[in-house]
C-alpha positions as MATLAB code, in Angstrom:
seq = 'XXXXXXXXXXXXXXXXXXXXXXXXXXXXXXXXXXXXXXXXXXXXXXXXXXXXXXXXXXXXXXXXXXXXXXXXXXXXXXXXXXXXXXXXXXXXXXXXXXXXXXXXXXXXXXXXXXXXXXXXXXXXXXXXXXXXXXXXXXXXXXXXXXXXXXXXXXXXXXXXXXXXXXXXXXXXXXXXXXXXXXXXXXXXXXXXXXXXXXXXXXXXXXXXXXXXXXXXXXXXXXXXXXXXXXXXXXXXXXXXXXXXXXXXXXXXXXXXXXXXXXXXXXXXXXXXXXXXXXXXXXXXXXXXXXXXXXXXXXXXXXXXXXXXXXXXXXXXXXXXXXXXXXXXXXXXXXXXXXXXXXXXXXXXXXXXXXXXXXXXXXXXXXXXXXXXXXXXXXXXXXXXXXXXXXXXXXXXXXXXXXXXXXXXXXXXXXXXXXXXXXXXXXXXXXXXXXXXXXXXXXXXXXXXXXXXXXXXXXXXXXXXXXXXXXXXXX';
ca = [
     121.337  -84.324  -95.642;
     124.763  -83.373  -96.490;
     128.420  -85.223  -95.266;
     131.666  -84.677  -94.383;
     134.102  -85.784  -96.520;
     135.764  -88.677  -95.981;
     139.213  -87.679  -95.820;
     139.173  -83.865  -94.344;
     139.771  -83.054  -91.008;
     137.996  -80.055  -89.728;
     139.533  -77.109  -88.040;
     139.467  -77.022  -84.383;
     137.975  -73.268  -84.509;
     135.386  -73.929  -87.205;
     132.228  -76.562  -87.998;
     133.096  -79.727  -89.744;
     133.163  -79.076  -93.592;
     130.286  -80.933  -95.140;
     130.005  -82.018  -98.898;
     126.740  -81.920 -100.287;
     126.251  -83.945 -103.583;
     123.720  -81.892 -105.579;
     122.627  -83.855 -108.597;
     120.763  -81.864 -111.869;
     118.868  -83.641 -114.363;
     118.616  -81.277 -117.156;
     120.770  -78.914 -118.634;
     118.294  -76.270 -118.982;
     118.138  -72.421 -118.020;
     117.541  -73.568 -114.742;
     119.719  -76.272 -114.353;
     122.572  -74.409 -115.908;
     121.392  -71.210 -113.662;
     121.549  -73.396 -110.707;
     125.015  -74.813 -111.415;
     126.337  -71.280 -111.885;
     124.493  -70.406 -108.550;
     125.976  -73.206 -106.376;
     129.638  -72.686 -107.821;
     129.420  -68.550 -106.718;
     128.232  -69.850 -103.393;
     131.149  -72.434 -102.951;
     133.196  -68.893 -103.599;
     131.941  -67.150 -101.290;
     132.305  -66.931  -96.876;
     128.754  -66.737  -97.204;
     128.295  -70.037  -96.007;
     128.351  -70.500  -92.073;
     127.328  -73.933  -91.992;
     130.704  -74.858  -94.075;
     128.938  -76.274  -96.862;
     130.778  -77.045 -100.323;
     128.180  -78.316 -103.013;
     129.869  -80.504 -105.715;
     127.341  -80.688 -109.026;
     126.952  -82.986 -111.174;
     124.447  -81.916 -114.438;
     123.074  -84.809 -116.593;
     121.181  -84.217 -120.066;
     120.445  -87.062 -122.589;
     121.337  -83.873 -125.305;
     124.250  -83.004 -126.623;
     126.451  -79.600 -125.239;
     124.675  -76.714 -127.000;
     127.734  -74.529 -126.320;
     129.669  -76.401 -128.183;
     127.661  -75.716 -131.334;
     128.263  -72.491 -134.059;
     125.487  -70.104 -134.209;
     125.044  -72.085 -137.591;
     125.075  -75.462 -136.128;
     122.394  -74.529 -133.431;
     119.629  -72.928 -135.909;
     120.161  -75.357 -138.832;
     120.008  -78.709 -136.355;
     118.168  -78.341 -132.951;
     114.539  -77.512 -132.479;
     113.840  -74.191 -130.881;
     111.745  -71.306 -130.413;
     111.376  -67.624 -129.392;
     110.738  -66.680 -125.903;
     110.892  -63.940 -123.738;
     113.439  -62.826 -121.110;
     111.982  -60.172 -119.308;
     112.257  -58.849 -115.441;
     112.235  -61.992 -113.385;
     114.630  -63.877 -115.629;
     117.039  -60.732 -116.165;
     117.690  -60.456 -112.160;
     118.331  -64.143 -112.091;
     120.907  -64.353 -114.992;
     122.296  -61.005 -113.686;
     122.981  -62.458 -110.338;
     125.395  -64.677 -111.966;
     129.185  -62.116 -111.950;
     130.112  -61.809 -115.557;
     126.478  -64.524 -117.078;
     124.884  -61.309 -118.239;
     127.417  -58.737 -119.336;
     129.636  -61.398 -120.919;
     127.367  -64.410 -122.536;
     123.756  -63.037 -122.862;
     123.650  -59.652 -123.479;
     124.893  -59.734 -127.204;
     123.591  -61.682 -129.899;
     121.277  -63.484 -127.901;
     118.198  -61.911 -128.600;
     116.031  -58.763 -129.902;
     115.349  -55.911 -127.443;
     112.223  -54.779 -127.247;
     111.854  -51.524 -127.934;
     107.958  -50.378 -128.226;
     104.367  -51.953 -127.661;
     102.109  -51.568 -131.122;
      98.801  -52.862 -131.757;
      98.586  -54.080 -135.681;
      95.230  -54.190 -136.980;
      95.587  -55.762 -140.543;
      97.853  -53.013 -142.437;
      97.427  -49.991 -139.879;
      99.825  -50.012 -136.720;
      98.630  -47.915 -133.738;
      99.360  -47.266 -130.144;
     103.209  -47.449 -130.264;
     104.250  -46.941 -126.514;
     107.640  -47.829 -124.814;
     107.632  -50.498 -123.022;
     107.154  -50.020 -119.068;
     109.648  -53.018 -118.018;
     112.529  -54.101 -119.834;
     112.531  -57.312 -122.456;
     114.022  -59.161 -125.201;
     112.823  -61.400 -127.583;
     115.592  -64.881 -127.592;
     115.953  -68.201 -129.019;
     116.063  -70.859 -126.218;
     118.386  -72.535 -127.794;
     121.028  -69.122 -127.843;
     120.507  -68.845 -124.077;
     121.359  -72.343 -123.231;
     124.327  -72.362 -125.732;
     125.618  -68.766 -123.950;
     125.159  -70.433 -120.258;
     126.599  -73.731 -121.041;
     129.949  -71.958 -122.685;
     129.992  -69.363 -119.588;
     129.853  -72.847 -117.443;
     132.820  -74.457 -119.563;
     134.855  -70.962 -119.374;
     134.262  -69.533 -115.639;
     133.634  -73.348 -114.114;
     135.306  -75.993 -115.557;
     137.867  -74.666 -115.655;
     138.835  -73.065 -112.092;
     136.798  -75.986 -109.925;
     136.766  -79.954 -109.534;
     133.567  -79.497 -108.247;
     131.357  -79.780 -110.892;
     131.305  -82.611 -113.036;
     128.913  -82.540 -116.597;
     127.087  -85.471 -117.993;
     125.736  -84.765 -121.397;
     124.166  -87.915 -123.618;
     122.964  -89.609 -120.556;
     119.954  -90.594 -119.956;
     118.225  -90.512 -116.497;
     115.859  -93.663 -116.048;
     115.395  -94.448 -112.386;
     114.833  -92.393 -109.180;
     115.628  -94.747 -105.851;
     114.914  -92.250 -103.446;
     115.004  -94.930 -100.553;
     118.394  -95.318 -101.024;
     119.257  -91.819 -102.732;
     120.267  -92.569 -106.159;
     119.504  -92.624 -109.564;
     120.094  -94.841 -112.751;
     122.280  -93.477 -115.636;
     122.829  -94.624 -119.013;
     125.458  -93.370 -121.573;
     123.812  -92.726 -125.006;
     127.229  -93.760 -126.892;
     128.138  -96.653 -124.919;
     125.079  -97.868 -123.508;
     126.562  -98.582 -119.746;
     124.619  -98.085 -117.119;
     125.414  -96.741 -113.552;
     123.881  -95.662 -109.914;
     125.002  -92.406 -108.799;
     124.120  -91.448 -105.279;
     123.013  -87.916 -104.530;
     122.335  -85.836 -101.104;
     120.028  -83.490 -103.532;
     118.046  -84.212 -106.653;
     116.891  -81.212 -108.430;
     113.950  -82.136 -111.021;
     114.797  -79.978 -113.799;
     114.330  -82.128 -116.866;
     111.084  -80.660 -118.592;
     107.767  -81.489 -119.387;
     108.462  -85.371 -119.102;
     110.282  -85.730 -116.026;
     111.682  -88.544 -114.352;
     112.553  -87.121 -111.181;
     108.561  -85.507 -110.551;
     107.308  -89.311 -111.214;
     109.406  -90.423 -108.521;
     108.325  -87.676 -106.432;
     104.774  -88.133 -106.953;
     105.162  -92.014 -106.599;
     106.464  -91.244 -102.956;
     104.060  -88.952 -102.147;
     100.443  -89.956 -102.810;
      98.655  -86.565 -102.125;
     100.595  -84.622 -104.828;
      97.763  -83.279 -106.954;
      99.901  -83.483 -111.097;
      98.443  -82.679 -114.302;
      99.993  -82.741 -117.183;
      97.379  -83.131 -119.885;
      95.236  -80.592 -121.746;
      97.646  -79.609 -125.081;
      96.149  -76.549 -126.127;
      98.799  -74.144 -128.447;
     100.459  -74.826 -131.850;
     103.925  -72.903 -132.546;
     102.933  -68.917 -132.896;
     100.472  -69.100 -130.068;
      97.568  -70.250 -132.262;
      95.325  -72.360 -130.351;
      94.666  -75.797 -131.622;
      90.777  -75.532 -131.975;
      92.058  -72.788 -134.495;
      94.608  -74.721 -136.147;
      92.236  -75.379 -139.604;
      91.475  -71.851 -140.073;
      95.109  -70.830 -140.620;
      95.557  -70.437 -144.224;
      97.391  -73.582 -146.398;
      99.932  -71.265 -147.414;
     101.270  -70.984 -143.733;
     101.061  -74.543 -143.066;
     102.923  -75.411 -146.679;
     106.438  -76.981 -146.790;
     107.413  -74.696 -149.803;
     109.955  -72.140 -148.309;
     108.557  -69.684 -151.181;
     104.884  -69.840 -150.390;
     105.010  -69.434 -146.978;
     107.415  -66.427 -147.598;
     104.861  -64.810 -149.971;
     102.246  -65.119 -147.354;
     104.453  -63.799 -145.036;
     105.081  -60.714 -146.916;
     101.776  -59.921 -148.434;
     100.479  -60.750 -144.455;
     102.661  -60.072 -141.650;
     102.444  -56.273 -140.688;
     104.182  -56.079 -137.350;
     107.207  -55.265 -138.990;
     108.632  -55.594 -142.592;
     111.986  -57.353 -143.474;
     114.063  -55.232 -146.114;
     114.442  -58.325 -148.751;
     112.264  -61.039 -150.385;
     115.848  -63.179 -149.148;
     115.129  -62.114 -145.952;
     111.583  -63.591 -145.864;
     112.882  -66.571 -147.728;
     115.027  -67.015 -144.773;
     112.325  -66.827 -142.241;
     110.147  -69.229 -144.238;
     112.704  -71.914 -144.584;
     113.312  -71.760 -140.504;
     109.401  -71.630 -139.956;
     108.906  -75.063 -142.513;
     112.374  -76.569 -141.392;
     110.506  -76.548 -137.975;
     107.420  -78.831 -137.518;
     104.211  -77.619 -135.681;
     104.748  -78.199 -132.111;
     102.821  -78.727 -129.626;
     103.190  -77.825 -126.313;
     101.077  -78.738 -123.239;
     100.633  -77.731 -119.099;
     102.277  -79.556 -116.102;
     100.444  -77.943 -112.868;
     101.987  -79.687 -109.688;
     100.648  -78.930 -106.186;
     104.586  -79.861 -104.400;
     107.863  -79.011 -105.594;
     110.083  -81.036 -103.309;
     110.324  -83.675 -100.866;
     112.345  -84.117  -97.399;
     112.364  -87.377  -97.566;
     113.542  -87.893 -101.110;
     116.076  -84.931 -100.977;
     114.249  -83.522 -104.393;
     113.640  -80.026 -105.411;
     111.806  -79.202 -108.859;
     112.055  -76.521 -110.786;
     111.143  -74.683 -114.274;
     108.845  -77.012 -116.983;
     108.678  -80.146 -114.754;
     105.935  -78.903 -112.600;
     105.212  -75.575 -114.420;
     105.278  -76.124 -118.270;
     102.866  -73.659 -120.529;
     102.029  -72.880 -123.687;
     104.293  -69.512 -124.911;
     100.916  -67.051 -124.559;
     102.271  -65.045 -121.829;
     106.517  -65.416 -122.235;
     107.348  -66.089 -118.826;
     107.642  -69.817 -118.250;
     111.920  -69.506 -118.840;
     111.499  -66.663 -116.550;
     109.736  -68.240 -113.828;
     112.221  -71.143 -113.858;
     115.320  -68.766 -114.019;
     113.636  -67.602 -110.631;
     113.171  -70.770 -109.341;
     116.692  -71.302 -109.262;
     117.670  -67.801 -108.021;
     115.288  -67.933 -105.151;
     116.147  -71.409 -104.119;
     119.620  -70.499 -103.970;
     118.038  -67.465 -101.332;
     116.133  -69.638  -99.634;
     119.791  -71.624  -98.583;
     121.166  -68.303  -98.010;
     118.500  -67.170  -95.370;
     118.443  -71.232  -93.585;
     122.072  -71.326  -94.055;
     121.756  -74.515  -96.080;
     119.400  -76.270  -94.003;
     117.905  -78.476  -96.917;
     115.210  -79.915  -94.112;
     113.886  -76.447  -93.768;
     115.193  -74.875  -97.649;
     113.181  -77.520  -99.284;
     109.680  -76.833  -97.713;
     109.949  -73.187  -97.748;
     110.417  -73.441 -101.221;
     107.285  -74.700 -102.252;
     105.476  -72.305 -100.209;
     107.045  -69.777 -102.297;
     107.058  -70.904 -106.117;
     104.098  -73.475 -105.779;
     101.470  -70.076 -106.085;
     103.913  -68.872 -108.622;
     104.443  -71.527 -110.584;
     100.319  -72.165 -110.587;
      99.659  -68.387 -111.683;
     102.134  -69.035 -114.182;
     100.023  -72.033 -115.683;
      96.869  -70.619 -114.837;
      97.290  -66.859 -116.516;
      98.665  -68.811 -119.668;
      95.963  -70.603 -119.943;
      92.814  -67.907 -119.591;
      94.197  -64.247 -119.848;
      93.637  -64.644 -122.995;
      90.338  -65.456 -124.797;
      89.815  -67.984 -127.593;
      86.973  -65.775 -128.884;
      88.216  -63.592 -131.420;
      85.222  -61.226 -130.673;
      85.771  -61.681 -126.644;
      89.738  -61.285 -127.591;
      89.256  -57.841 -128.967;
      86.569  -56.841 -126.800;
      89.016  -57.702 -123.814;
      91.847  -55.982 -125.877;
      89.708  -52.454 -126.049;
      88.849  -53.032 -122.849;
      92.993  -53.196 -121.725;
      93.838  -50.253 -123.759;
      91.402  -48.121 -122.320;
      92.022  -49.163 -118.514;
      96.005  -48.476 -119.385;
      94.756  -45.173 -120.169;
      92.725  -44.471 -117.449;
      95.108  -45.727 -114.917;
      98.099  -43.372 -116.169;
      95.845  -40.597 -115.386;
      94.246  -41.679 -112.505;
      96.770  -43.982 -110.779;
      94.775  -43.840 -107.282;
      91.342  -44.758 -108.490;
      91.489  -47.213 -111.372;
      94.439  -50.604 -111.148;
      96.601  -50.818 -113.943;
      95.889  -54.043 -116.406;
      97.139  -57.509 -115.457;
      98.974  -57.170 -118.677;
     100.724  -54.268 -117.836;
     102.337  -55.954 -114.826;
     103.999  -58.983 -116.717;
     107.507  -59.206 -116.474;
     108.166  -56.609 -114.203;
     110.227  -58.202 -111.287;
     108.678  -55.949 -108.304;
     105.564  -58.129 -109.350;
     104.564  -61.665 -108.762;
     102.761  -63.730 -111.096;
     100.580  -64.685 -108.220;
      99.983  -61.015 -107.681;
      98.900  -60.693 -111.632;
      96.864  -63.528 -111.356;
      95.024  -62.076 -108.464;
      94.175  -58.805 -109.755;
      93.200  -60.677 -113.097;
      90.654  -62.784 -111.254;
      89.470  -59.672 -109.322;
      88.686  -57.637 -112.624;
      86.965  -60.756 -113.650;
      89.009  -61.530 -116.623;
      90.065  -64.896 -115.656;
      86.296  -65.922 -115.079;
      85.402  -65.057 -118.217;
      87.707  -66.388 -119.795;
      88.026  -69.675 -118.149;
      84.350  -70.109 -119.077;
      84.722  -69.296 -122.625;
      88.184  -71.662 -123.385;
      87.167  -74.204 -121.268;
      83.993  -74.786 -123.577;
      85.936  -74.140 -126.612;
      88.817  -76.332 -125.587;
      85.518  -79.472 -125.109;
      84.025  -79.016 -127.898;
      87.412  -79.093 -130.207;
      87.923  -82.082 -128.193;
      84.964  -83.859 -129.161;
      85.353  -83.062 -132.995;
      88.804  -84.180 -132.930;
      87.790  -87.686 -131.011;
      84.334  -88.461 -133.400;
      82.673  -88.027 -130.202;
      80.606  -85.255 -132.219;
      80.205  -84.687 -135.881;
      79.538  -80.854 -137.407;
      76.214  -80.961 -138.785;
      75.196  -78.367 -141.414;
      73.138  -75.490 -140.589;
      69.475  -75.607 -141.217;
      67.515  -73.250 -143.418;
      67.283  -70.472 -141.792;
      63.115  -70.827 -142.349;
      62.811  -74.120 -141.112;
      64.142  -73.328 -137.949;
      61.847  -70.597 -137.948;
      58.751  -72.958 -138.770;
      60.230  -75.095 -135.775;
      60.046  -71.819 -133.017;
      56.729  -71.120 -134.070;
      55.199  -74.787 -134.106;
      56.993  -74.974 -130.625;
      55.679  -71.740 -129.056;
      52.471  -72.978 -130.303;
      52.774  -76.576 -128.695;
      54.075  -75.535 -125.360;
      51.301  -73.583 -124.110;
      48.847  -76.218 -125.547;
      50.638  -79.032 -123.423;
      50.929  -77.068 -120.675;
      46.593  -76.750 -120.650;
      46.142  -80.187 -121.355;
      48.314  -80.770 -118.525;
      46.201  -78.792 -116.045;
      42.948  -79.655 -117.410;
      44.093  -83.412 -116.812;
      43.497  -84.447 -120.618;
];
């Protein structure tokens, strides 16, 4: 897949250098993880095959890193995530990402689990793995300045393309169409690797599943709002939450919320002016059956063929570990892409799946099945601290803890039968919001409770009568 380069003539004790043009679309965690990965590895001897990777990132957005704190909450979209085990190793694989970008003023550590039920707050425990709560928009900002300070600056190798637009995968001919936002020009740039990280909406996973006809994609079923409230739920949610006055969503906030309490009425002011500032979004599920392609020279990663609702707070984390374990997978085949690409799939396929699939059903819809599931949780946590040997530890116990795959979660999930039951249960619920959103079904009123009464007796009185009739041939 790779090249020499045109003008360098190799050593006559060592294998001809090769250049390996790695285009990114998207300018993500994983994109920007990626570059960071590829540069280290350039760095290093590690390398036997002799392979230097020049990068070139493209994003249609502007640089986030070159935005004020300020700049970045008071313009740009965002929301809070988690960062938890599988996304800390990744970032902390990166000399000087973590202790130097990230770890300050990035996010909120979290410091103890607590179940709120209405006013009263019970079952404080520390957490088992470590987490913080971040702004998306924070992370990308710290790994696009560490890529401007550490990168940039020390290598010619890495070129970045923000306000371009991709719009065209030629994969026969290994190339893609760009266009300039400012200036509207538009150019081919050829590539020896295309890595598909550019969201939900990606260019780069149509070409791939234009090219290869058995890809099984989905990207339909929208099912949260912002907060993790489902959509069938969405006109239960009180009008003062869903107001664009700052001050009554902050008075509903402070007469409401109970997970924690801010120490001024400013304070909640301030939330509630973010929260309105910020319109409902909505955010749906990609599930994608291949990851790369041989042919094409394409790799995917993070919400182009894993995207999920926020329920569960690992979709940055699982595409912070795509990157890191891609740039494993050329450290075991000595970048072999023929051989890197396929065993890639194999690996983050089942992950990125589990991802999609726990998000989707380990929770309930049901608020009675919710909390009957959520007693259920507490008292199996319980149970399996003090008998370790004989009962398994909840699936939600296991999230974000890095020894532990999501595929591994999502298999001891289905074996306690939660994601059954679930699945079931939202599926329905997920229909029949559906077909009251569409006119496919109106909501009728309910009938006097006597009527329907009258109706079961008249029934259980016809039934039996028919059935006679029926075998006495009348």
């Amino acid at each position: 897949m790779c090249r020499p380069p045109a003008n360098d003539a190799p050593h006559a004790d060592a294998p001809p250098p090769r250049v390996c043009r790695v285009l990114i679309a998207g300018a993500g965690p994983a994109g920007l993880l990626l570059h960071a990965l590829l540069h280290h590895r350039n760095k290093s001897s590690a390398s036997r095959a002799g392979v230097t990777y020049r990068v070139t990132i493209v994003d249609g957005r502007q640089d986030l890193g070159l935005l004020t704190p300020e700049e970045l909450r008071a313009n740009h979209r965002s929301w809070m995530i988690g960062l938890s085990g599988h996304g800390l190793e990744a970032v902390r694989s990166v000399p000087g990402l973590w202790e130097d970008y990230l770890s300050e003023g990035v996010g909120v550590k979290l410091m103890e689990a607590s179940l709120i039920l209405g006013s009263r707050k019970i079952n404080a425990t520390q957490p088992e793995a470590e987490g913080f709560i971040v702004d998306r928009n924070f992370i990308v900002a710290a790994m696009a300045r560490y890529a401007r300070d550490r990168i940039w600056s020390l290598s010619t190798d890495h070129v970045f393309r923000y306000g371009t637009d991709l719009l065209y995968v030629d994969h026969d001919n290994r190339r893609v169409l760009l266009r300039d936002r400012a200036t509207k020009v538009e150019e081919y740039a050829s590539y020896d690797l295309l890595v598909g990280a550019d969201g939900v909406r990606s260019v780069v996973r149509e070409a791939l599943v234009k090219r290869h006809v058995d890809t099984e994609l989905q990207t339909n079923d929208m099912i949260n709002l912002s907060m993790g409230v489902p959509r069938n739920l969405f006109n239960a949610i009180s009008d003062d939450l869903k107001s664009d006055d700052p001050t009554v969503v902050a008075a509903y906030l402070r007469k409401n919320f109970k997970a924690f309490e801010l120490d001024s009425n400013d304070a909640y002011l301030d939330w509630a002016t973010q929260w309105v500032n910020q319109r409902w979004n909505l955010t749906g599920q990609v599930h994608c059956n291949r990851y790369h392609s041989v042919e094409c020279g394409i790799v995917m990663m993070g919400d182009s063929v894993h995207a999920t609702s926020p329920s569960i707070g690992m979709g940055m984390n699982t595409a912070l570990r795509d990157a890191q374990k891609f740039l494993e997978l050329l450290e075991e085949y000595d970048d072999n892409l023929d051989a890197v690409l396929p065993r890639y799939s194999v690996d983050r396929v089942p992950e990125g799946n589990a991802l999609t699939n726990l998000a989707m059903n380990l929770f309930c819809f049901n608020t009675r099945v919710y909390m009957k599931t959520l007693v259920k949780s507490i008292v199996r946590s319980g149970l399996n601290y003090i008998f370790p040997k004989f009962v398994d530890p909840d699936p939600n116990a296991l999230l974000g803890r890095p020894e532990h795959t999501l595929s591994y979660v999502y298999n001891m999930a289905v074996d306690q039968g939660i994601i059954v039951r679930h699945r079931e249960i939202n599926m329905r619920i997920r229909q029949e919001f559906f077909e009251r959103r569409t006119g496919m079904v109106t909501i009728k009123e309910k009938k006097n409770s006597l009527v329907s009464l009258a109706m079961y007796v008249a029934l259980a009185a016809i039934v039996p009568a028919a059935i006679m009739a029926g075998k006495n041939n009348i």
